[in-house]
C-alpha positions as CSV (number, residue, x, y, z in Angstrom):
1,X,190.9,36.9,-86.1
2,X,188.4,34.3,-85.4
3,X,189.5,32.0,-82.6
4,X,189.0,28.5,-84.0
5,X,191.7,29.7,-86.7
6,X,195.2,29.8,-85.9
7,X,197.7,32.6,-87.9
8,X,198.7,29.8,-90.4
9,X,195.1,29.5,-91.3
10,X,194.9,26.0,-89.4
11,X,190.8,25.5,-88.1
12,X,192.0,24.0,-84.7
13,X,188.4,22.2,-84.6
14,X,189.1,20.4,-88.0
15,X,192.2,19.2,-86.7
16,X,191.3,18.0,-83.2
17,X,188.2,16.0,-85.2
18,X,190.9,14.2,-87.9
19,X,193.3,13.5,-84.7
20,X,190.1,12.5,-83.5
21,X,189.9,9.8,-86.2
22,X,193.2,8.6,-85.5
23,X,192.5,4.8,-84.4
24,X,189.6,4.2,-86.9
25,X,192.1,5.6,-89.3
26,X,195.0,3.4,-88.5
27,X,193.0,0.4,-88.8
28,X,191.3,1.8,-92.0
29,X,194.5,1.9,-93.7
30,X,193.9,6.0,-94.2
31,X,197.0,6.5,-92.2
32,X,200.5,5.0,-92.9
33,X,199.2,2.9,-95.7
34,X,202.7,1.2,-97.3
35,X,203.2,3.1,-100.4
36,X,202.5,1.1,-103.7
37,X,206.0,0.6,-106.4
38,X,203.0,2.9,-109.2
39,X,203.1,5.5,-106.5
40,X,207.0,5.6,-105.3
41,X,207.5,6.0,-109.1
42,X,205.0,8.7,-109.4
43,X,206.5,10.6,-106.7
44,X,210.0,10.2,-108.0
45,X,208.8,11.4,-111.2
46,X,207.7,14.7,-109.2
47,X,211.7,15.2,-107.9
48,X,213.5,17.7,-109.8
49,X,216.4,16.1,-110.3
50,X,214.4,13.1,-112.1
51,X,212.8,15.3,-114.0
52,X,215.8,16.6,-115.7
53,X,218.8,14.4,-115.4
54,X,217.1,11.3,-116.8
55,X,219.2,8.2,-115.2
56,X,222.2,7.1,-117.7
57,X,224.2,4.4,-118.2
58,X,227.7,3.4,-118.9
59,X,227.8,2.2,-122.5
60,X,231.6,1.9,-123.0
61,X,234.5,2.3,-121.1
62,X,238.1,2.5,-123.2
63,X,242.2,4.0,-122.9
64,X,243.7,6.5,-125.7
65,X,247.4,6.2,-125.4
66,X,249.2,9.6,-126.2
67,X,252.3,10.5,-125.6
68,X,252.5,14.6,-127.2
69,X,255.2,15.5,-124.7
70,X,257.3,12.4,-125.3
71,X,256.3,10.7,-122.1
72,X,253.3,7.8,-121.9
73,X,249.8,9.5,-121.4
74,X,246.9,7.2,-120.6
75,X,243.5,8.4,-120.4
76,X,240.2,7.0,-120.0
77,X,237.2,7.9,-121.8
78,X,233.8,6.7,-120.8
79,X,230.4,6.7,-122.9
80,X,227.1,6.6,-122.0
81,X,223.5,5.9,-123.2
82,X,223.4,9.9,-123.5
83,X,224.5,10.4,-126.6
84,X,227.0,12.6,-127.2
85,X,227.6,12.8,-123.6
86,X,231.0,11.5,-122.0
87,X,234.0,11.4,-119.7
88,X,237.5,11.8,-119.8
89,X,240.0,11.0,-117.2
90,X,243.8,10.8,-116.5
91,X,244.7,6.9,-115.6
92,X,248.8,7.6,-116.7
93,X,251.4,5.4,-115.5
94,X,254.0,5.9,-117.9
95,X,256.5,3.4,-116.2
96,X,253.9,0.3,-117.5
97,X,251.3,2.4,-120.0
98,X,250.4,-0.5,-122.1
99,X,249.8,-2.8,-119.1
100,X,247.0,0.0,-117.5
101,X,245.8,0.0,-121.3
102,X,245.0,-3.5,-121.2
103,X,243.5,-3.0,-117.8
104,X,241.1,-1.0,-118.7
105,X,239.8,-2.5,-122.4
106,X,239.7,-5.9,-120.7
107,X,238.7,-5.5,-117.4
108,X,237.0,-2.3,-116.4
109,X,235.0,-1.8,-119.5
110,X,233.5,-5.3,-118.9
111,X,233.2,-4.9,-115.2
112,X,231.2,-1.0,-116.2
113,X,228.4,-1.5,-118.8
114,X,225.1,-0.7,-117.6
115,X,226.2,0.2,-114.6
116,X,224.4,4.4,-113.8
117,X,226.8,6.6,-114.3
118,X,226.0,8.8,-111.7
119,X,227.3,6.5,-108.6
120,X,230.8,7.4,-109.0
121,X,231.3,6.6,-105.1
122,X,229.5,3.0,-105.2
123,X,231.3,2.5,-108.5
124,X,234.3,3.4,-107.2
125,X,234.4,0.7,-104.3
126,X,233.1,-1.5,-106.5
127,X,236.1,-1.3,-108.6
128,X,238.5,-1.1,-106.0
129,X,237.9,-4.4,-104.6
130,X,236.8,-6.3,-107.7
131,X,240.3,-7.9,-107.7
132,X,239.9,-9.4,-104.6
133,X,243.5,-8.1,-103.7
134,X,244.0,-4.1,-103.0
135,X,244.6,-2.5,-106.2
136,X,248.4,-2.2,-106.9
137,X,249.7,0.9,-108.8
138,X,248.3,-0.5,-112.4
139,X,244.5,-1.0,-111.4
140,X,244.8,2.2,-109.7
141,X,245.9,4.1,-112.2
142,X,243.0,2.4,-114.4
143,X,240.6,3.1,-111.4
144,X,241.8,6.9,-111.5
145,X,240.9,7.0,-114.8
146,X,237.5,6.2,-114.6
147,X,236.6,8.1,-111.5
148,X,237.8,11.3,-113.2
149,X,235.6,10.4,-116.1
150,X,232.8,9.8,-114.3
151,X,233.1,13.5,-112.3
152,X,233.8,14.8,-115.8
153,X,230.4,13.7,-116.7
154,X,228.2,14.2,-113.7
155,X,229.9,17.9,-113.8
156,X,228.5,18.2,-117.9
157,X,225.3,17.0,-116.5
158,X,224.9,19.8,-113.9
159,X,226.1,21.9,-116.1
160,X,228.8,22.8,-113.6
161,X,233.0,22.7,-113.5
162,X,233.7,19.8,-111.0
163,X,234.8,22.2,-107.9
164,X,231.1,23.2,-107.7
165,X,230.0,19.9,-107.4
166,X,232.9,19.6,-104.4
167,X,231.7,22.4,-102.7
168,X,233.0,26.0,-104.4
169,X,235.6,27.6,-104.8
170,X,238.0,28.5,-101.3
171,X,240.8,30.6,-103.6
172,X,240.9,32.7,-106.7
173,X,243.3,30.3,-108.6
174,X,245.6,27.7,-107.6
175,X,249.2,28.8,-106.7
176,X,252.5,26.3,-108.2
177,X,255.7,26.4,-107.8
178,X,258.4,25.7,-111.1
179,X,261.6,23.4,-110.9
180,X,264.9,24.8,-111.4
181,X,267.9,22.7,-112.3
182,X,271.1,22.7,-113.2
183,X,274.9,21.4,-113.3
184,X,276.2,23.7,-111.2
185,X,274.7,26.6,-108.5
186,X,274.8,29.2,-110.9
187,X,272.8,27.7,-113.8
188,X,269.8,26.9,-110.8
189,X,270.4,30.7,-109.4
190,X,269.7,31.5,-113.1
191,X,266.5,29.8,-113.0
192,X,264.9,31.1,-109.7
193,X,265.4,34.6,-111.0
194,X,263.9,33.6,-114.1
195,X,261.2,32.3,-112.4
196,X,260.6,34.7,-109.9
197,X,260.7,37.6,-113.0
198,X,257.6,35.5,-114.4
199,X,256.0,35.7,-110.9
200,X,256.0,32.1,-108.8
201,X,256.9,32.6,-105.4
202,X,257.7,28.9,-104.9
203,X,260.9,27.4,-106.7
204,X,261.9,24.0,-106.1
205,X,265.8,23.9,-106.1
206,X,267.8,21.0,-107.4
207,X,271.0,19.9,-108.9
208,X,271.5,17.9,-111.1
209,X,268.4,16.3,-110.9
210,X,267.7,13.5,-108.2
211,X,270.4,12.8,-106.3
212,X,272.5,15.1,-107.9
213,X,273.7,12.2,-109.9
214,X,276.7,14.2,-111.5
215,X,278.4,14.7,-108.5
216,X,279.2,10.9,-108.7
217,X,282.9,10.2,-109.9
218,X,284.3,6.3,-110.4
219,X,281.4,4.4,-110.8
220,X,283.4,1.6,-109.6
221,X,280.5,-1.7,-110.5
222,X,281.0,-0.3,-114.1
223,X,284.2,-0.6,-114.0
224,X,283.5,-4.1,-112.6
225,X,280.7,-5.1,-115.5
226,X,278.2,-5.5,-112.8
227,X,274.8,-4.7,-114.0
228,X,273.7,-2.7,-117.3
229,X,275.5,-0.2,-119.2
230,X,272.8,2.2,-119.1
231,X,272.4,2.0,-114.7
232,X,272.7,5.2,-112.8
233,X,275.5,5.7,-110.4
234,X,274.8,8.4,-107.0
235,X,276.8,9.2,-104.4
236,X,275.1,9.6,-101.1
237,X,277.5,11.9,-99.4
238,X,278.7,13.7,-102.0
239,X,274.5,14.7,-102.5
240,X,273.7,15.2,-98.6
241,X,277.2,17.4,-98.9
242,X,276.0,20.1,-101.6
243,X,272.7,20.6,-100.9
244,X,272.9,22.5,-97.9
245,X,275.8,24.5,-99.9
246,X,272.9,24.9,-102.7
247,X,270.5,26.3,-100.5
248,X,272.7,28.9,-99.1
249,X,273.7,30.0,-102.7
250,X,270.5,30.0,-103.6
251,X,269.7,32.3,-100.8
252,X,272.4,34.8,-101.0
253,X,271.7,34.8,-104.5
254,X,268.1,35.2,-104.9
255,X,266.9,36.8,-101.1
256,X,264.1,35.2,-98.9
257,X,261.2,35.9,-100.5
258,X,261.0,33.2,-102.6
259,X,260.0,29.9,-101.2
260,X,262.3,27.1,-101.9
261,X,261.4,23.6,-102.1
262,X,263.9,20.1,-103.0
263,X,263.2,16.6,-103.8
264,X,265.0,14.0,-102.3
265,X,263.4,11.3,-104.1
266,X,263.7,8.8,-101.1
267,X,266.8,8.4,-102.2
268,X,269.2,8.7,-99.3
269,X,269.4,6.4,-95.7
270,X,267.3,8.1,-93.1
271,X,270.0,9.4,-90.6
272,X,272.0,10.7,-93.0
273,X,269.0,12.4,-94.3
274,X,268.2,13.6,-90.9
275,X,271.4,15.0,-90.8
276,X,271.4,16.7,-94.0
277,X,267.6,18.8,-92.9
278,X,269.1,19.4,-89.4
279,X,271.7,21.2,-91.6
280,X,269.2,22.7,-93.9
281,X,266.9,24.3,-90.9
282,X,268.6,27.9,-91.2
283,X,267.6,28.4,-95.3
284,X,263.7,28.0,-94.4
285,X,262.7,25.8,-97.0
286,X,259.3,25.2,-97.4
287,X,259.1,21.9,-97.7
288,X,261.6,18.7,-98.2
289,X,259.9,15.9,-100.5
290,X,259.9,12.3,-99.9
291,X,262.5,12.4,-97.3
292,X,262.1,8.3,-96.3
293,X,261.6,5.4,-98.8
294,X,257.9,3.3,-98.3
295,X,260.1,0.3,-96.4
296,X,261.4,2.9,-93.9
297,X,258.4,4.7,-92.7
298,X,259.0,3.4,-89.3
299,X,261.7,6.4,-89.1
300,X,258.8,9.2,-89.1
301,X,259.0,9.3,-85.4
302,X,262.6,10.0,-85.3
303,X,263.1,12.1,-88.0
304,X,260.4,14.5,-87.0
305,X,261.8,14.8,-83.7
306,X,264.9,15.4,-85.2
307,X,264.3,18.1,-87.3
308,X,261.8,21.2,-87.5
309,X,262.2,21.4,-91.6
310,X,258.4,20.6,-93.1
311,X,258.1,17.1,-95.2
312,X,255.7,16.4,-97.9
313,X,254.9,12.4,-98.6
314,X,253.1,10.1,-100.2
315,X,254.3,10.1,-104.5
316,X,255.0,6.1,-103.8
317,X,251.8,5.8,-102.1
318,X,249.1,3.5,-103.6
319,X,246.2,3.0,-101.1
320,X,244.4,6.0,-99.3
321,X,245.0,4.2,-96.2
322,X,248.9,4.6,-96.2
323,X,248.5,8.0,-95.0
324,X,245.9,8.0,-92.0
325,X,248.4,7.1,-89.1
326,X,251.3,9.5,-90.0
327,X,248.6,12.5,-90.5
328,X,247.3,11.4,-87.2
329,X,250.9,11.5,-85.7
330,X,252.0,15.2,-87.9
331,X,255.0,13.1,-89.4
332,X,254.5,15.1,-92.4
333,X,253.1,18.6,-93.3
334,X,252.3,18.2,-96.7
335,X,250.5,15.8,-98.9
336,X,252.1,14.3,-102.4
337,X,250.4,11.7,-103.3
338,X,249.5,11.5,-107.2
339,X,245.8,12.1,-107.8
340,X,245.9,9.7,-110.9
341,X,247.8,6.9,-108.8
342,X,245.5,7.1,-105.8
343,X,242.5,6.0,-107.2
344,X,240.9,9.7,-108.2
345,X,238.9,12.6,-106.9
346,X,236.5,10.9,-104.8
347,X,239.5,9.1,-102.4
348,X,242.0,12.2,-103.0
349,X,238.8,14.3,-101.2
350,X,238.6,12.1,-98.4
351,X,242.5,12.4,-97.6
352,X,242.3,16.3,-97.9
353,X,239.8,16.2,-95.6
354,X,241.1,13.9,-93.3
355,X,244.4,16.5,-93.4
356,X,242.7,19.1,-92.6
357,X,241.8,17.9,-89.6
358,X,245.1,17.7,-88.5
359,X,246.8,20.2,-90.0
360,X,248.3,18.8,-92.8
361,X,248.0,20.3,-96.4
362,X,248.0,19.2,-100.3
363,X,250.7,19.5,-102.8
364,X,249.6,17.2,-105.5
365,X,251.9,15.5,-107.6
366,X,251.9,17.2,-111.0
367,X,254.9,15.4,-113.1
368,X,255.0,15.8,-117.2
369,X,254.1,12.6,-117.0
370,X,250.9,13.3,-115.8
371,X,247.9,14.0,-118.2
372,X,246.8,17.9,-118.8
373,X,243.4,16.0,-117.8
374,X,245.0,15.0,-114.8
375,X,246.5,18.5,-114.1
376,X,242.8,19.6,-114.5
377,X,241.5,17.5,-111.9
378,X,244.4,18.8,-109.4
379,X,243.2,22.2,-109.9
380,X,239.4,21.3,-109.2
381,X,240.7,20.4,-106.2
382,X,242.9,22.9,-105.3
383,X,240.0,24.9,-106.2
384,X,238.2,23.7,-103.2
385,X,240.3,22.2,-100.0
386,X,240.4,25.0,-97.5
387,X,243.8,22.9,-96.5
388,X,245.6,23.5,-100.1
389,X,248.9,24.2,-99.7
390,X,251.3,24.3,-103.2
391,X,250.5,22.8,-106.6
392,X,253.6,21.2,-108.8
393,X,253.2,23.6,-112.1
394,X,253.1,22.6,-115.5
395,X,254.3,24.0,-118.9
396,X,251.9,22.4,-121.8
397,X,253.3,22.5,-125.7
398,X,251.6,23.4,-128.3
399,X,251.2,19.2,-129.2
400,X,249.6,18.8,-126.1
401,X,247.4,21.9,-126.0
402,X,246.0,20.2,-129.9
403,X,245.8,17.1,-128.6
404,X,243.9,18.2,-125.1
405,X,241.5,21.2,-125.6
406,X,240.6,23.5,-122.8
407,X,244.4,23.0,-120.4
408,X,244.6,25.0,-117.2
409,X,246.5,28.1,-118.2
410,X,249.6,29.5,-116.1
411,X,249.7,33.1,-115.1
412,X,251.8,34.6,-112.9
413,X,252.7,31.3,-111.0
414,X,249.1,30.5,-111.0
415,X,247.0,27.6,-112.7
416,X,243.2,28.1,-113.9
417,X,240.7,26.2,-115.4
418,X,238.6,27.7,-118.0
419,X,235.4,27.0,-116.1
420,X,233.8,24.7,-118.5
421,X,231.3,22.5,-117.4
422,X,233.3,19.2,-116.1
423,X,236.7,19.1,-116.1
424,X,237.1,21.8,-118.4
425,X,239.4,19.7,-120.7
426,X,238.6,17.0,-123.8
427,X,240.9,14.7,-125.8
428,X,240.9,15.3,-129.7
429,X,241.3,11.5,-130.4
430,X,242.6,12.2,-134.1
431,X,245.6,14.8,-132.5
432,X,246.1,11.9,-129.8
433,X,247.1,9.2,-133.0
434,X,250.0,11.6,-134.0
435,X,252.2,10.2,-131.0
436,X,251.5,6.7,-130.4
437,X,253.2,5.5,-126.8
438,X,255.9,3.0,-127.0
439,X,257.0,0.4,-124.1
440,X,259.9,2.5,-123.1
441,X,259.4,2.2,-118.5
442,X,262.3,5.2,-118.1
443,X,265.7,4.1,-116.4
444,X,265.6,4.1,-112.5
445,X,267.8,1.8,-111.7
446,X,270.0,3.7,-109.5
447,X,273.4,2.0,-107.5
448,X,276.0,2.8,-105.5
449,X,279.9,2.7,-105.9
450,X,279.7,-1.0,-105.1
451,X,276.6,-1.7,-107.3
452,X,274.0,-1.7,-104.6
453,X,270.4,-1.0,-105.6
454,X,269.1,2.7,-104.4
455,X,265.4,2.5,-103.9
456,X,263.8,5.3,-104.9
């Protein structure tokens, strides 16, 4: 090998000769000449990704109310100046649908058109603060919407399911647990074994629903006319008595294998349910959900020195930055906040990740009053966190399987997508007309004997 020539086939004299030329270079303009807007154009041109995802923008942004299940189902769908090409996402708050439908027809698809479809994160802020107040749960829910729509569509544009474009998959399949209930111990016994025959190893145990509601006797502000007909009644000691008796039955009944779970609802005062968890320590229950109301989180400190049972949080919470100081303290072990509430994938991402770093792990909220395009979006997920923890299952019927093509499927306590490009799911809109939503907001006006509001 000739010595002027180096193994990478550089001629070392050539190149001491143009370093040579360096100042007469400089002040020729040969070197670090600003690049002309014809050139940065050309160059872009040259990118792959320019080449073959041509920019697109948002053309039209609208709701489709459904309700196939009997519950309000809001989702957004977003078109774009591909045609053919679109977004669907899960915006459902079935407490005020027709308010989020407003929402978005008057509000977002003005404040979208023209705007690229691709900058879901810049949109997203964007949108969040466009109100000039922080979003409140009925611009969130429309904000959800739209940022699931717009990873629906930048995953149909890579031609990938939306877990890819989050980074791959860390399980096989996403792993739920099912919701037994019942008027009395032995109808919930009933249901964990049917359950655990179908294979879920997670049950969540209740009675009676919230609060165990028919516990209550002598609703005594009824008896009083105070209030509506229709109000609740619970009694708090009668519920913080039989749940600890449920979970032993449960136990005895149906062995320790299973993982049992129960749902407070933030329905009872904190030391009585610190009391109540202290009791429940010996059953091993996975986790205990929404143990403190919003207004009381100033009890986390207590309660979890109080008590080693593990607490999932957050269903009530709205903004992303509710959670940051209690993940930062471990007042919880498990995160519940509702995908579709918080504002979508991109700021449920950044509070899994956040978790992880601390320990904490996901357990989506996955009501029936959540979307199957919603459910979808849990999974994609799931899919990915390293710090996933349980999914909140879902049984689809056959209305809402016509009216949403492509729903996760349930197998052996498992959810999967069907590995679709995008979300995997669609809206047929013509299905969706079949079951129009009504105003109906669901009865959660809850009291005590005396008539006292319980916030749930």
């Amino acid at each position: 090998m000739s010595n002027s020539i180096n193994k990478r086939g550089f001629n070392r004299r050539d190149v001491l000769k143009t370093l040579g030329l360096g100042t007469t270079a400089g002040l020729l303009g040969l070197i670090g000449k600003p690049m002309s807007a014809e050139a940065k154009e050309e160059e872009k041109a040259k990118n792959t990704y320019a080449k073959n995802m041509a920019p697109i923008t948002i053309t039209k942004v609208r709701a489709i109310a459904t309700a196939p299940h009997g519950s309000n189902l809001v989702i957004v769908k977003v078109e774009t100046s591909e045609p053919g090409l679109y977004g669907v996402g899960c915006a459902t708050f079935t407490q005020r649908a027709e308010v989020v439908v407003t929402a978005i027809n008057r509000y977002l698809d003005d404040f979208c058109r023209g705007r690229d479809a691709d900058d879901i994160e810049d949109m997203w802020q964007a949108a969040f603060v466009s109100a000039y107040w922080r979003n409140g749960p009925d611009l969130n829910n429309a904000l959800s919407g739209l940022n699931e729509a717009m990873w629906d569509i930048k995953g149909k544009r890579a031609g990938m399911p939306v877990y890819q474009l989050l980074g791959g998959k860390a399980r096989f399949a996403v792993d739920c647990y099912a919701h037994a209930d019942g008027k009395d111990t032995a109808q919930v016994i009933d249901q964990v074994k049917k359950f655990q025959a179908d294979g879920f190893r997670h049950v969540r145990i209740q009675l009676g629903g919230y609060g165990a509601t028919m516990l209550a006797k002598s609703p005594d502000f009824k008896d009083a006319k105070f209030g509506k007909p229709t109000d609740q009644f619970m009694d708090p000691h009668a519920y913080v008595q039989a749940i600890p008796k449920l979970f032993n039955e449960v136990r005895k009944a149906c062995g320790t294998d299973v993982e049992l779970l129960h749902d407070t609802h933030e329905r009872v005062q904190p030391m009585d349910m610190i009391n109540m968890c202290k009791r429940l320590e010996e059953y091993d229950p996975f986790f205990i959900e929404d143990p403190l109301t919003p207004e009381n989180r100033s009890w986390w400190k207590q309660m979890r020195a109080s008590t080693t049972v593990p607490f999932a949080m957050g269903e009530l919470f709205n903004n992303p930055n509710e959670f940051i100081q209690e993940m930062a303290d471990h007042s919880f072990d498990y995160i519940r906040c509702h995908v579709s509430q918080m504002g979508g994938i991109t700021p449920v991402m950044k509070i899994a990740h956040l978790g992880e770093q601390f320990n904490v792990k996901s357990a989506w909220h996955g009501p029936g009053d959540c979307s199957p395009i919603g459910h979808a979006a849990h999974c994609h997920i799931d899919l990915n966190i390293w710090n996933f923890g349980i999914q909140e299952s879902v049984f689809f019927n056959d209305a809402e399987k016509a009216v949403f093509p492509g729903c996760p499927e349930l197998k052996n306590g498992y959810l999967f997508v069907n590995e679709e490009p995008g979300l995997g799911i669609d809206i047929n809109e013509k299905e969706a007309a079949k079951y129009p939503i009504s105003n109906r907001a669901g009865n959660w006006t809850l009291r005590k004997r005396d008539g006292t509001i319980i916030r749930p």
